[in-house]
N, C-alpha and C positions, 0 to 999 in steps of 0.2 A: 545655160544661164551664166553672168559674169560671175567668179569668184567674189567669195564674201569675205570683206576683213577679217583678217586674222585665219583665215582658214586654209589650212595646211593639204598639204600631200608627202606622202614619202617612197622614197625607189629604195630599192636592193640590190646589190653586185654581188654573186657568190660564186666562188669557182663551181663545177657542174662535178660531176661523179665520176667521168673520166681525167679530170684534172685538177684532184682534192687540194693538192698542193701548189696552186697558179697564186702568185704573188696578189696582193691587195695594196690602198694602197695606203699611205704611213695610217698607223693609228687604227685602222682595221685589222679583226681579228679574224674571225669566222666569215664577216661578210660586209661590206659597207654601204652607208647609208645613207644620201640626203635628203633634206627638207626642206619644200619649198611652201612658202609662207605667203601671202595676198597682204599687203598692206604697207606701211611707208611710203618707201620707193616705188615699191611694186603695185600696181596694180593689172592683175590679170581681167580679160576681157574674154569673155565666150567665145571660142573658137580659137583666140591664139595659140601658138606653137611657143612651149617653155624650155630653151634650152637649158641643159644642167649636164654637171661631169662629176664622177665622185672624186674626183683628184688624180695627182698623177699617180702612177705605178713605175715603181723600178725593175726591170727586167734583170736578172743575174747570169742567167745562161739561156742557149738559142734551145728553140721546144716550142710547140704549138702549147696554149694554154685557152681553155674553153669556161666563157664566162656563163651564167646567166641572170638577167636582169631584170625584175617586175616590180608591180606597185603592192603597197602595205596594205591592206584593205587599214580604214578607217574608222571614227566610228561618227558622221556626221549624217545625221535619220534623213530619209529620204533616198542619200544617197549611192547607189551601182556601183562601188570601185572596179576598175579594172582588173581582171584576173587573167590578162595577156603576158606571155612568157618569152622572153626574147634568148636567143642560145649566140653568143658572142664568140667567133675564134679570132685568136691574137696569133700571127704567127712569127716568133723573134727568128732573128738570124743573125748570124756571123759572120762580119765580112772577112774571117781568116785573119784578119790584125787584134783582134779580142774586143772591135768595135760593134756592138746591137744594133741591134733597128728595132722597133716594132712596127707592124702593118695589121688594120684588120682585114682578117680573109674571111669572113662575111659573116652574115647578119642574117638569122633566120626568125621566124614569127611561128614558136611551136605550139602554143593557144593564144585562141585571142580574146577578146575584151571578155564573154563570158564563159571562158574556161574550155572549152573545147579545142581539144586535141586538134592539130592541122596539120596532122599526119604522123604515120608511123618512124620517119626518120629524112634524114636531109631529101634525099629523094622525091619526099613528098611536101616538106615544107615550103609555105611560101617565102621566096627571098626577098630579103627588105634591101632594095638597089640604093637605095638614099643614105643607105646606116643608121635612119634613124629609127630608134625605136617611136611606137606610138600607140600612145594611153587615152583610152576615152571612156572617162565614168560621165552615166546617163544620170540624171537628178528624176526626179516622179514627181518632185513637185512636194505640195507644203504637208499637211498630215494625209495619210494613208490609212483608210480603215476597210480592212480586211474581216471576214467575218468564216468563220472556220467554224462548222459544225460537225462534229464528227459523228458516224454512223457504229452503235454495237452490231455485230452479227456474227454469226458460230464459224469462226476462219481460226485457222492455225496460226496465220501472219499477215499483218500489214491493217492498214487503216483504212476502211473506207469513211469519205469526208465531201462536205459540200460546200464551197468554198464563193463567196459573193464579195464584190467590191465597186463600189462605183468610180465610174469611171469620169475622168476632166473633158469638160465642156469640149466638143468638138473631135469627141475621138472617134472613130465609126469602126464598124466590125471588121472591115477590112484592115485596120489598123491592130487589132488586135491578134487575127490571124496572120501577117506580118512578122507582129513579135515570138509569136509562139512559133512561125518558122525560123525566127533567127536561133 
C-alpha cells in the first residue's frame, strides 16, 4: 500500500561488536538515526525505493570499522516491520601522506525482513551487490481479529491454544502455506 500522511519509519547505524569504537556520525552517540516521514514534499508510493544516509562520518585513522543497520519496529497496527539486519564493512586507508579514504567493502544481508538468521557468518551470508540495503514491511490490512483460545491440561510447560482468524477476501490455502513457509 502507498504510505500514509504523516507516517513515519526510522533506521539505525550502530557499530557491530567487533568494532564498538567505529566513528558515528556528528551528534550521534551510541548509534544513529533517521526518520523518514510521508507528507509535504514527500509523498511515498508502494513499492518505491527511499534513499536515506545518516550523515557524514569522519574517519580519524586507517582500520576496517563494521557497521550494522536495521529498521525500528514501530508502532502503526496492522503493520510487519522489518526485522532485516544489514552488517556494513568501511574499510579506511592511508595513502602514506596522512590522506584517508573511505570505501565500502561490502554489504551483507544477515536476517532478513522476518528475522531469520541468513547464515552463520560472511560465508554464508547473502551479499548485497548494489549496497543497498533493503526493508520491506508487509501491511495485513485494516483491523485483525485473532481469536486465541487457550487449552488447560496437566503439562509441566507451555501452552496449548487454538488459535482462528479470518482471512481477506481472496486469500486461498495455498497462500497461506506460502506464508508459513516463508
Amino acid at each position: 500500500r502507498d504510505w500514509k500522511d504523516g507516517e513515519s519509519f526510522t533506521f539505525t547505524l550502530k557499530p557491530a561488536e567487533e568494532t564498538p569504537n567505529a566513528p558515528l556520525p556528528d551528534g550521534a552517540e551510541d548509534e544513529a538515526t533517521v526518520t523518514l516521514t510521508n507528507g509535504g514534499t514527500n509523498d511515498y508510493k508502494d513499492g518505491d525505493e527511499v534513499p536515506f544516509n545518516f550523515g557524514e562520518i569522519e574517519y580519524k585513522s586507517a582500520d576496517k570499522y563494521i557497521y550494522l543497520i536495521k529498521e525500528t519496529a514501530g508502532e502503526e497496527y496492522g503493520l510487519a516491520y522489518s526485522n532485516a539486519v544489514y552488517r556494513v564493512t568501511v574499510a579506511v586507508t592511508d595513502n602514506g601522506e596522512g590522506h584517508l579514504s573511505a570505501e565500502i567493502e561490502s554489504v551483507y544481508n544477515t536476517f532478513n525482513d522476518l528475522g531469520t538468521s541468513t547464515g552463520a557468518d560472511e560465508s554464508q551470508w547473502p551479499v548485497v551487490e548494489d549496497g543497498n540495503a533493503l526493508f520491506t514491511n508487509k501491511f495485513a490490512g485494516e483491523d485483525i481479529v485473532i481469536q486465541f483460545t487457550p487449552h488447560l491440561l496437566p503439562v509441566d510447560r507451555g501452552i496449548l491454544a487454538t488459535c482462528y482468524a479470518m482471512l481477506k477476501p481472496g486469500v486461498t490455502d495455498a497462500d497461506i502455506e506460502n506464508a508459513f513457509e516463508e
